[in-house]
KOLMIMI-121575 format. One record per atom (N, C-alpha, C): y, z, x. Coordinates in steps of 0.05 Angstrom, whole numbers, padded with zeros to 5 digits. Each point is the difference from the previous one (the first is absolute). Example, Ala and Ser with C-alpha at 12.3 -4.5 7.8 and 13.67 -1.06 7.14 Angstrom:
KOLMIMI-121575
- Y / Z / X
- -00114 / 00156 / 00264 .
- 00024 / 00000 / -00018 .
- 00024 / 00000 / 00018 .
- 00021 / -00014 / -00007 .
- 00024 / 00001 / 00016 .
- 00022 / 00014 / -00015 .
//
This chain:
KOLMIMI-121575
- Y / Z / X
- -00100 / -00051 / -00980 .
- 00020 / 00015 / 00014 .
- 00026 / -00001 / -00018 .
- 00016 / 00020 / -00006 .
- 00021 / 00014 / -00009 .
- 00027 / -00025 / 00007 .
- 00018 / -00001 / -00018 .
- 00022 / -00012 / 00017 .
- 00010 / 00030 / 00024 .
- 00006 / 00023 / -00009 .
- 00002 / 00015 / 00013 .
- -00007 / 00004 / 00035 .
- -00027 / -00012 / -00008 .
- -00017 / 00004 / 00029 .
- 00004 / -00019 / 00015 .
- 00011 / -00025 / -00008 .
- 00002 / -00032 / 00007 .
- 00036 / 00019 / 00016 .
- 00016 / -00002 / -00017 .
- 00019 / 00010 / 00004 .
- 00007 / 00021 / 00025 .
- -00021 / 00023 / 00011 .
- -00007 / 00021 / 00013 .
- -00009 / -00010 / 00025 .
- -00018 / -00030 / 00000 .
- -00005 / -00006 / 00023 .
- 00016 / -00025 / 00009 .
- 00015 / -00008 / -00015 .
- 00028 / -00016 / 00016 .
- 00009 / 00010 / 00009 .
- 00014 / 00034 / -00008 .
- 00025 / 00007 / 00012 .
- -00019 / 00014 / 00032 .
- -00019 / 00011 / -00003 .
- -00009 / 00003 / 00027 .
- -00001 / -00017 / 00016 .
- -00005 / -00022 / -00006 .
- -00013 / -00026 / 00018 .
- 00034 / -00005 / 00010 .
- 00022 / -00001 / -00017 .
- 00025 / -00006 / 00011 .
- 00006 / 00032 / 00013 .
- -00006 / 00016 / 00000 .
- 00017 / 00028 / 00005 .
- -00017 / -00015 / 00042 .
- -00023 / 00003 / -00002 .
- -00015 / -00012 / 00019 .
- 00017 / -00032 / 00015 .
- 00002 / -00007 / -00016 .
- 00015 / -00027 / 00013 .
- 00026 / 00008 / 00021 .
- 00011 / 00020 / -00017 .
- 00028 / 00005 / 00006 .
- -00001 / 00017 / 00030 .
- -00019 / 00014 / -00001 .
- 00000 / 00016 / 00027 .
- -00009 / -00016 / 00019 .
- -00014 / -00021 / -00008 .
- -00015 / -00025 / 00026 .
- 00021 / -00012 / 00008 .
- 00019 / -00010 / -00020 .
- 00024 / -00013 / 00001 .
- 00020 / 00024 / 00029 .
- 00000 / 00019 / -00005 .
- 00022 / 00015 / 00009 .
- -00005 / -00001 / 00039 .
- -00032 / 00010 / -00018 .
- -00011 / 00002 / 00034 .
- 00002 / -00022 / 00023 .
- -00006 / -00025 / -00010 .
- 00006 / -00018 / 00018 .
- 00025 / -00016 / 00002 .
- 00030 / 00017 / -00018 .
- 00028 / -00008 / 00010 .
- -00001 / 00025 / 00021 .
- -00012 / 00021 / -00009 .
- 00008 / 00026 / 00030 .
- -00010 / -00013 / 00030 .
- -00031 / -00015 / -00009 .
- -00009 / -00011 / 00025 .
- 00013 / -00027 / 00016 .
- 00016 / -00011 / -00023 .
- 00024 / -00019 / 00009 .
- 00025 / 00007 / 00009 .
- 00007 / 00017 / -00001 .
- 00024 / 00010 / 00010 .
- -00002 / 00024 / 00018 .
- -00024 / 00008 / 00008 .
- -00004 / 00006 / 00024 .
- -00012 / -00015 / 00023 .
- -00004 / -00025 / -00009 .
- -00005 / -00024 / 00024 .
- 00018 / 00006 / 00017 .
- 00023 / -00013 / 00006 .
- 00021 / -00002 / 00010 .
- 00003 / 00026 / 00019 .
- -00004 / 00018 / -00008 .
- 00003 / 00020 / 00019 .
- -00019 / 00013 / 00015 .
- -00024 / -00012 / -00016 .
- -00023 / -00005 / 00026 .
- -00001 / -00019 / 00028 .
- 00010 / -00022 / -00008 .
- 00004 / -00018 / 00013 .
- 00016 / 00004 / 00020 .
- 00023 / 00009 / -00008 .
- 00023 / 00008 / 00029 .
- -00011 / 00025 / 00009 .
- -00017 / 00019 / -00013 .
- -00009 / 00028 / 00021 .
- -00022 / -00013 / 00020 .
- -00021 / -00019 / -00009 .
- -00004 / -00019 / 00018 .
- 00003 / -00017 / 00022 .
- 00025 / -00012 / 00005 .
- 00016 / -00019 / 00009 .
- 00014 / 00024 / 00019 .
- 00009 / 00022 / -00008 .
- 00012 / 00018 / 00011 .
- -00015 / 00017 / 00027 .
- -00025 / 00006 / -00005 .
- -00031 / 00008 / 00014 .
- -00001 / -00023 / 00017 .
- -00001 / -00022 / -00016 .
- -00017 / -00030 / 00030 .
- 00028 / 00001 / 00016 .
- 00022 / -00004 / -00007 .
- 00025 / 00005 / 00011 .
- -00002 / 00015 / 00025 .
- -00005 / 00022 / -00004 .
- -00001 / 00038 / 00013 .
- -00024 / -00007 / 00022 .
- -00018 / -00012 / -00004 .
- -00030 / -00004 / 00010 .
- 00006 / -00027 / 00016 .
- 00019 / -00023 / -00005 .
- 00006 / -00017 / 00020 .
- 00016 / 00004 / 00026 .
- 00018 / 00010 / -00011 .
- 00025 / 00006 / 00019 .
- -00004 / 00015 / 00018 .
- -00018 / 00031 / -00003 .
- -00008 / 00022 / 00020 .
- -00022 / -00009 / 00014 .
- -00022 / -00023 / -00004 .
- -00030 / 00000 / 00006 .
- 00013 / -00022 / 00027 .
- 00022 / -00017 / -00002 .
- 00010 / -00003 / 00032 .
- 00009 / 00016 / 00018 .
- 00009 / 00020 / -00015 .
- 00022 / 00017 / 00029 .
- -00026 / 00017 / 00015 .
- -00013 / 00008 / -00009 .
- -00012 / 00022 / 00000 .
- -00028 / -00012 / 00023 .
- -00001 / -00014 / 00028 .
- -00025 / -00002 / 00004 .
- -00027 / 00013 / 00012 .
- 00013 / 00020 / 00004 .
- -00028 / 00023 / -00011 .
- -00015 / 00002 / -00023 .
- 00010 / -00010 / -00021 .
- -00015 / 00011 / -00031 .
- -00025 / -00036 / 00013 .
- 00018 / -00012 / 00006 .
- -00011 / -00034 / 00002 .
- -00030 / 00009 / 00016 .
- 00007 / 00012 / 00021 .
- -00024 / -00004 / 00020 .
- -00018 / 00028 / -00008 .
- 00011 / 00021 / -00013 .
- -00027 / 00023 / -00014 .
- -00012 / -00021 / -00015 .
- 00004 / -00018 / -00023 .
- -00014 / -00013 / -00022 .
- -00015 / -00015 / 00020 .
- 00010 / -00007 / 00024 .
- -00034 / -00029 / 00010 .
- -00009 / 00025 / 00010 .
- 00001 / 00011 / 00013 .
- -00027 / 00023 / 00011 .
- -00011 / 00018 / -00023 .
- 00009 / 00003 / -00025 .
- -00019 / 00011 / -00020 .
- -00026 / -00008 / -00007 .
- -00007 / 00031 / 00000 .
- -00032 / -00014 / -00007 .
- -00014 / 00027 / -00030 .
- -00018 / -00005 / 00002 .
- -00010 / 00022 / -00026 .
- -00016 / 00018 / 00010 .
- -00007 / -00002 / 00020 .
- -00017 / 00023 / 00018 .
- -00040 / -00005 / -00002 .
- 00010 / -00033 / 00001 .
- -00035 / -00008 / 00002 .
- -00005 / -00003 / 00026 .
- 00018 / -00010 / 00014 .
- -00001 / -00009 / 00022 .
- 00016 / 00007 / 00028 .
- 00009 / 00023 / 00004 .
- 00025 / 00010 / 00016 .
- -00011 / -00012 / 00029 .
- 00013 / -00007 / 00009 .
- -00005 / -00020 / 00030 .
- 00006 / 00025 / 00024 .
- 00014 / 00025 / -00008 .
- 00000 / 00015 / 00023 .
- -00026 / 00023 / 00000 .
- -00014 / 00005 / -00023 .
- -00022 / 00012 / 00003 .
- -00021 / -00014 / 00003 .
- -00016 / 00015 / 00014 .
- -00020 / -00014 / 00015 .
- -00029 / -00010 / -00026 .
- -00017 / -00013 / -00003 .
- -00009 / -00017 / -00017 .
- -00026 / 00021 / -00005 .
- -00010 / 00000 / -00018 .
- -00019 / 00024 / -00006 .
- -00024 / -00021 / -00013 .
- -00016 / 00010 / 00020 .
- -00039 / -00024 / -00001 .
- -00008 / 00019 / -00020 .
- -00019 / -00008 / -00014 .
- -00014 / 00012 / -00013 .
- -00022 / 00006 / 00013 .
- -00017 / 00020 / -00007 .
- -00020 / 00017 / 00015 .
- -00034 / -00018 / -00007 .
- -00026 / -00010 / 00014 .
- -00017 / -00011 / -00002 .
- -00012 / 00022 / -00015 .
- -00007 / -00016 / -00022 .
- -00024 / 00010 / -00023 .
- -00032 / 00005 / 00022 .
- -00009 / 00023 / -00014 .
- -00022 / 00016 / 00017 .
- -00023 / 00001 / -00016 .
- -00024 / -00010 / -00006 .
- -00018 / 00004 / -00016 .
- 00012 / -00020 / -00026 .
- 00004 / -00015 / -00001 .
- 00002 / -00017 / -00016 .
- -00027 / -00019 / -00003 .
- -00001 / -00008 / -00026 .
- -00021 / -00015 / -00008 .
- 00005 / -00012 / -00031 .
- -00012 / -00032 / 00008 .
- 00011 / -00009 / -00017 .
- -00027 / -00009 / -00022 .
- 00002 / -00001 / -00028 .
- -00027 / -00007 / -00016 .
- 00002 / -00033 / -00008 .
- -00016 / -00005 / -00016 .
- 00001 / -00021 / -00010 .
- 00000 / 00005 / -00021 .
- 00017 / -00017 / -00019 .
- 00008 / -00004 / -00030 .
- -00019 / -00010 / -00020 .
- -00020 / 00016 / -00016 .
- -00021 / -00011 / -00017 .
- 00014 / -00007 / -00026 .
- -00013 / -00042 / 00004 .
- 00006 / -00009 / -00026 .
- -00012 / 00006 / -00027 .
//
């Protein structure tokens, strides 16, 4: 290999360094302002989730619609001509 080429793949490997470098001072100095838009949300989400006790008592009666307690319960229908074989080892 060339000094040239030796030369060619330092300055990439640093041109590369330098943007890794950059990227995680941008990802450091946007901590901080993650953190308080955070803090700001749990804030917003503490303070209203007392006043409010309607939102309190919809969340215990939620359900996902497996089980709705005011519709009536649906049986499944008896299998008719069924027959069962045996499993050859």
């Amino acid at each position: 290999m060339s000094f040239l080429g030796i030369v060619s793949i330092l300055l990439l490997v640093l041109i590369a360094l330098c943007i890794i470098f950059a990227m995680f001072h941008i990802i450091f100095m946007l901590l901080p302002a993650i953190i308080v838009i955070a803090l700001i949300i749990w804030l917003i989400n503490y303070f209203t989730k007392g006043k409010d006790n309607s939102s309190a008592n919809q969340k215990k009666t939620w359900n996902t619609g497996w089980a709705n307690e005011n519709s009536p319960k649906h049986k499944r229908k008896k299998v008719r001509d069924a027959e069962t074989k045996d499993v050859d080892k």
